[in-house]
Every structure is written in structure tokens, then in C-alpha cells.
Steps between C-alpha positions, in 0.01 A plus 500: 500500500899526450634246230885430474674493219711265334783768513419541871469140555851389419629835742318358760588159513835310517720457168612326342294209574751230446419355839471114586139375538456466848551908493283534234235382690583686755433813277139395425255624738158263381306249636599147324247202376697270637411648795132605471233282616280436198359143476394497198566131439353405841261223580152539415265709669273423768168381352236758450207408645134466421387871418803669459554664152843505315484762286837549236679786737484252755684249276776766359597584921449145570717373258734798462600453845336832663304350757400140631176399686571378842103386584196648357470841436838574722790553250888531536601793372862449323783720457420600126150541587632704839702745224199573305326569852785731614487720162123475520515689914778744422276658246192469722727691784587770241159543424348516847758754603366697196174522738686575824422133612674358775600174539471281790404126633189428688499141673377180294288377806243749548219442817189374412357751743572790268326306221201416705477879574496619150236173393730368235578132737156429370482639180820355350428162669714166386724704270693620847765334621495485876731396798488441888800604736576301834273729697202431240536812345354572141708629187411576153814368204397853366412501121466877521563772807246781488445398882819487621638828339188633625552384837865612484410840403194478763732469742713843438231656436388827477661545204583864438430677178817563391597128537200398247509403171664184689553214263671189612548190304715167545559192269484179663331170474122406563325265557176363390346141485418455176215230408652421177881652401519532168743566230821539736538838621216635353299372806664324796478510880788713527632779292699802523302848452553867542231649726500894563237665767424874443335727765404849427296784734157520217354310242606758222911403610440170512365538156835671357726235717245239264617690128863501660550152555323435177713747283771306705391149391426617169930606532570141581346249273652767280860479602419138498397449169214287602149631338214510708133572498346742829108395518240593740504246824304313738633632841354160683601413867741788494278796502435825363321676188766571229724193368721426214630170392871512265469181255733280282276413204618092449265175373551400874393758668168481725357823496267568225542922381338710280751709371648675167747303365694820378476666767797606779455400839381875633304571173228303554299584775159298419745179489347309765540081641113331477482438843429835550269549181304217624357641800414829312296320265322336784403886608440635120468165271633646185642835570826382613638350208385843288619739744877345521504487123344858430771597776807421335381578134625188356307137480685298814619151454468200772885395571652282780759678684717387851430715751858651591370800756245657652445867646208574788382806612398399863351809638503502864359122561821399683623801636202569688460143620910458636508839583736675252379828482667926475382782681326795350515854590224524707698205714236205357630137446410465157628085349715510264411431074679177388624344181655220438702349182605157423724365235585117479883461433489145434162538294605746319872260433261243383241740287828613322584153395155389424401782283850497288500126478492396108503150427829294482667852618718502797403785800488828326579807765467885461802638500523605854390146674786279298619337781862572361581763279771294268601165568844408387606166330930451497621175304405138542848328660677337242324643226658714179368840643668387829759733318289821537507385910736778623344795275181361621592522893673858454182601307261370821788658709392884335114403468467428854610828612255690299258679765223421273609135503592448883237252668363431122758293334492122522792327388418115399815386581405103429802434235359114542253598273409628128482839387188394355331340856618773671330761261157243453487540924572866487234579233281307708585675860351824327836710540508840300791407306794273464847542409633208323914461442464193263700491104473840403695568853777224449505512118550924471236534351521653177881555484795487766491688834102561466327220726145542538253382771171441415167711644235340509139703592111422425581693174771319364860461535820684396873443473692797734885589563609564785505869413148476407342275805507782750313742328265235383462379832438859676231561209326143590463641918342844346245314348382363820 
């Protein structure tokens, strides 16, 4: 990543800036508060009804202003929320093109005859939401696509050798009728999820497409800064023998894990959700429980984790059925080996909040899911550090130019209000940092000529020159 200097700063941009303020603001290249649509102070929410659970990450992006509940289980998803979700996909992208994924959108409404073919109408039941077109038609409001990327590749196929490993994944909503949404996003009727759909010519390369995407979701809760847990998984209604569940350990989480509490994510393999010891111990009473504990070498602990994604292998259950299938040398229509890999954006938003939520804390983000990466606060009208105004403006000017910075500054322009409000709400949005031009900025500081803003981060905050911000600044983006 390039970082400008200070130096190069003032070469780049115009000087001196002894400009009136309408052109300062012209200079500043930032989305405003006073023109960001947060309600933070906005009626009360709807009620939550009878069975639904508030748990306290639903309260922080309740109250915060990230999202608002427009019935239950259906949410609004609001432009700070929509940030995190944008940083959130562009690392997702950069880590499915790691795997030679390629992106695409298959259609919401889905036929109900390619889900009758496959037997999963039946199987999934009253969690499927379904429609009728004019003509009487049947559609599926998918909650997952292994039969319509199946059907789409069905329908070019043979696929030839040198096409395959094909893997093909989208991010778009679902849809599924939950019988009781609970704690917000963590499950509603609609949610936003990444969904990728692997099909490979044998068993053995659908096997090393199953360690790739794995190595490659191992890379992105990584870059994310979000710890998870990888147990052993029930494949259910979707199919196939191998399955592995990714976890947010949290108090409201409603999976119940065996797992090593020190453990990484891909160091574990005996961690394992109880739904799927349960069944085993049905077959062997007893030996289970030994067996996963003998496996990893370490005594396992029972945690509650959200579930955040989930990997299938799918073998040829599909395929064969919607007739995706290669052709072998011997000229044989052999069905192609599937996988398929979920991740819950707006689950795994939530899990974030939930399992970094500390009492009487505001949202805590890593580093690279801050909605903004510095908010700046210029001086209350009419104030004394209305004196540091113009400094402050030239200073935003240079700041919101920085490559690092561009799309990631907010400037809370609201000079009706405090310093102090303005920093309480800004705390409380969860931004990385924020840049306050208060006394130290008006007053000089320590002696005449130095002004200082104020930098304010989860560790602390510091008094900076001018001379000093844009290194400081360029160090804070590294860290990300």
C-alpha cells in the first residue's frame, strides 16, 4: 500500500490555503453527518414480539443506528450497517478469487419443480418460502441454490475437463421462514449470504477444491480479525458425507460444541457441534465422547458458538439428479462431484458484535469492519475553538485526499453541537478513530504556531501537529 507524505501532501495540493470557506469545502472530498442517515435519536422500535430474543448486539445496532426492524425477522439494513457490509464482501471477493471462484447471480425465484426433483420441497417443509405466478406456476424464495446452479450447469453440459475445477459463487439475499427470529440478524427471514458451488471430474478433486476453500476461509476470518472455531457438522437436508461448521463462540449462540478453547480454527480437528455427536452415541453409546477427546489430545470443553458458515462435500447427489455431469475418456457421462460453501454476511455482522459486546461498552469493531476509518470533529459554532475552524478545514482539506482515507473519512460537520456529543455519538457508532480539533487546536497547544488536534483510538488518545498527523494517520490504516 503507497502512503503520502506530509512533504508530498502539501506538493500535491493547493497553497497556500488562505481560501474562503465555501472553497474550503470544496477541497474536502468526505461524506458529512449532517448528511448521513443515522437515526440514532429516532422513535422507538417496533415491539418485539412474543418469542423473539434481544440479545445486547442487537441493542448496540439497534440503538447505534445500524439497522432498524421493519416487521419480524425482516430488518432495514442502514447506511453504516451497509459500510460494514461493503468492507465485509470486498474481502470475501478477494478471497474467492484466491480460489479461482467466479462470481455470478442466480435468480431469487427458483421453480418448485427443480426442488421437487431433488426431494428437498418435502424435506425442508414450512421453513420455504413459496410463491404462485399468474399462470399458477410454483417458485421457491431460495434460501440456498445447489439446484439452480446445478440446473444452470446441467444445462451446458458436458462439461469438458479442462473447464473443471469450476467454482461459482454469488452473494445475495435468502430467504427462509423462520418460526421464531431471534436476536436481529442472527436469525431472520431474510439475510444476505455468500454461497459458492464447486464441481470437479472425481471424488479425490473435489476433495482438494474442499482443503482450498477451507485454507481460503481460514485466510478470511483471518484478514478479518474475527476468531472462529471449525467443528465437525451435521450435513442435514443438504446432503453429502463430509461437513464442517465455522463458529463464533458467544453466551447467545445456539449451537452447543465440544471444542478446545485454545485451539485455532484448523487445529482442531476432533472439534465437533453435538448434533452430530448425538447420533454417534446412539450407534456406539459411549465411544463417541472418548474417541473425539483421545483425537485431539486435549480434554474438550462444551461452548456455545453462532454458526457463521458451513462447507458440504455433496458428492454427486445433485449432479446426477439435474444432470450436470463431464465426459471421460472412454466418452462415458460421468455427474459431476459438488461442494458447496456458505458464509452468512449479516450473521457473521451480528456474531462480531455479539461476541465483542462488554457491558456499558459501545460497538467494538476489528480493525477492518469500522464502518469509517477516522471520523473528524471541526469546532462547535460560536465556541472558543471556533478559532482553530480554518486550520481545521485545511487539515480535512489534506486528510481527505489521502488514498488510504478516500471513501473512509467521515467528517461530522454538525457545528450545532458539542465537541463532547459529537465524540459520545462517534465512540458509540464504533468508528476506528476520531480526530478531534477542540483547545489544544485553537489554544496552540503548548506554545505559539503548534496547534494540535486530538486522536482519539480504542487505546487512548494523543495530541498531534500537523506535521505529525499524517504519518500518524498512515500508521493507523497499516494496522488494519
Amino acid at each position: 500500500m503507497y502512503f503520502v507524505t506530509h512533504r508530498a501532501i502539501h506538493r500535491r495540493l493547493p497553497t497556500p490555503f488562505v481560501v474562503a470557506k465555501r472553497e474550503l469545502h470544496e477541497h474536502v472530498f468526505c461524506q458529512r453527518m449532517s448528511r448521513f442517515f443515522q437515526p440514532i435519536h429516532a422513535a422507538k422500535q417496533p415491539s418485539v414480539k412474543d418469542g423473539d430474543g434481544v440479545s445486547k448486539g442487537f441493542e448496540l445496532l439497534s440503538t447505534a443506528g445500524y439497522i432498524r426492524q421493519s416487521s419480524g425477522g425482516v430488518f432495514h439494513i442502514l447506511p453504516l450497517c451497509q459500510r460494514v457490509l461493503d468492507k465485509l464482501t470486498r474481502v470475501v471477493r478477494q478471497q474467492m478469487a484466491s480460489v479461482d471462484a467466479c462470481q455470478l447471480t442466480l435468480p431469487t425465484l427458483v421453480r418448485d419443480t427443480l426442488w421437487k426433483q431433488t426431494g428437498r420441497m418435502d424435506k425442508m417443509g414450512g421453513e420455504l418460502m413459496t410463491v404462485e405466478d399468474r399462470a399458477g406456476h410454483g417458485f421457491v424464495l431460495s434460501p440456498t441454490h445447489e439446484e439452480a446452479v446445478t440446473a444452470l450447469v446441467g444445462s451446458v453440459s458436458p462439461i469438458s475437463g479442462r473447464q473443471l475445477p469450476l467454482r461459482l459463487y454469488q452473494i445475495t439475499a435468502k430467504f427462509r421462514d423462520e418460526m421464531r427470529p431471534r436476536f436481529g440478524l442472527l436469525r431472520c427471514k431474510e439475510f444476505l449470504m455468500k454461497d459458492l458451488y464447486t464441481f470437479d471430474s472425481s471424488e479425490a478433486a473435489a476433495m482438494d477444491t474442499y482443503r482450498a476453500v477451507g485454507r481460503a476461509y481460514s485466510g478470511l476470518f483471518k484478514r478479518l480479525g474475527v476468531p472462529v472455531v471449525r467443528v465437525r457438522g451435521d450435513s442435514g437436508v443438504m446432503g453429502g458425507g463430509v461437513s464442517h461448521e465455522y463458529h463464533v463462540l458467544a453466551p447467545v449462540g445456539e449451537d452447543r460444541l465440544l471444542v478446545r478453547p485454545d485451539c485455532r480454527q484448523d487445529e482442531c480437528p476432533a472439534a465437533v457441534n453435538l448434533e452430530v455427536v448425538r447420533p454417534e452415541r446412539e450407534t456406539a453409546p459411549g465411544e463417541a465422547g472418548m474417541d473425539t477427546c483421545q483425537a485431539c489430545g486435549h480434554p474438550l470443553q462444551e461452548r456455545t458458538g453462532i454458526e457463521v458458515g458451513h462447507t458440504f462435500v455433496l458428492g454427486q447427489l445433485y449432479s446426477e439428479t439435474l444432470g450436470a455431469f463431464t465426459v471421460t475418456d472412454s466418452d462415458g457421462r460421468v455427474p459431476l462431484h459438488m461442494g458447496c460453501y456458505g458464509i452468512g454476511l449479516t450473521r457473521l455482522l451480528a456474531a462480531v458484535v455479539e461476541s465483542r459486546a462488554q457491558p456499558g461498552q459501545p460497538i467494538s469493531w476489528p480493525a477492518a469492519l469500522a464502518p469509517f476509518t477516522l471520523c473528524v470533529i471541526t469546532p462547535k459554532a460560536g465556541s472558543r475553538e471556533e478559532a482553530a475552524r480554518t486550520w481545521a478545514l485545511q487539515m480535512l482539506s489534506q486528510l481527505s485526499q489521502l488514498p488510504e482515507l478516500r471513501d473512509d473519512l467521515l467528517w461530522d460537520d454538525r457545528d450545532h453541537l458539542t465537541i463532547g456529543q459529537r465524540v459520545r455519538e462517534s465512540r458509540r457508532s464504533g468508528h476506528r478513530a476520531v480526530l478531534v480539533f477542540g483547545r489544544a487546536a485553537a489554544e496552540g497547544g503548548s506554545g505559539p504556531g503548534r496547534p494540535r488536534a486530538e486522536l482519539i483510538t480504542a487505546d487512548g488518545s494523543q495530541l498531534l501537529t500537523e506535521s505529525e498527523l499524517p504519518d500518524r494517520l498512515a500508521q493507523l490504516c497499516r494496522e488494519q
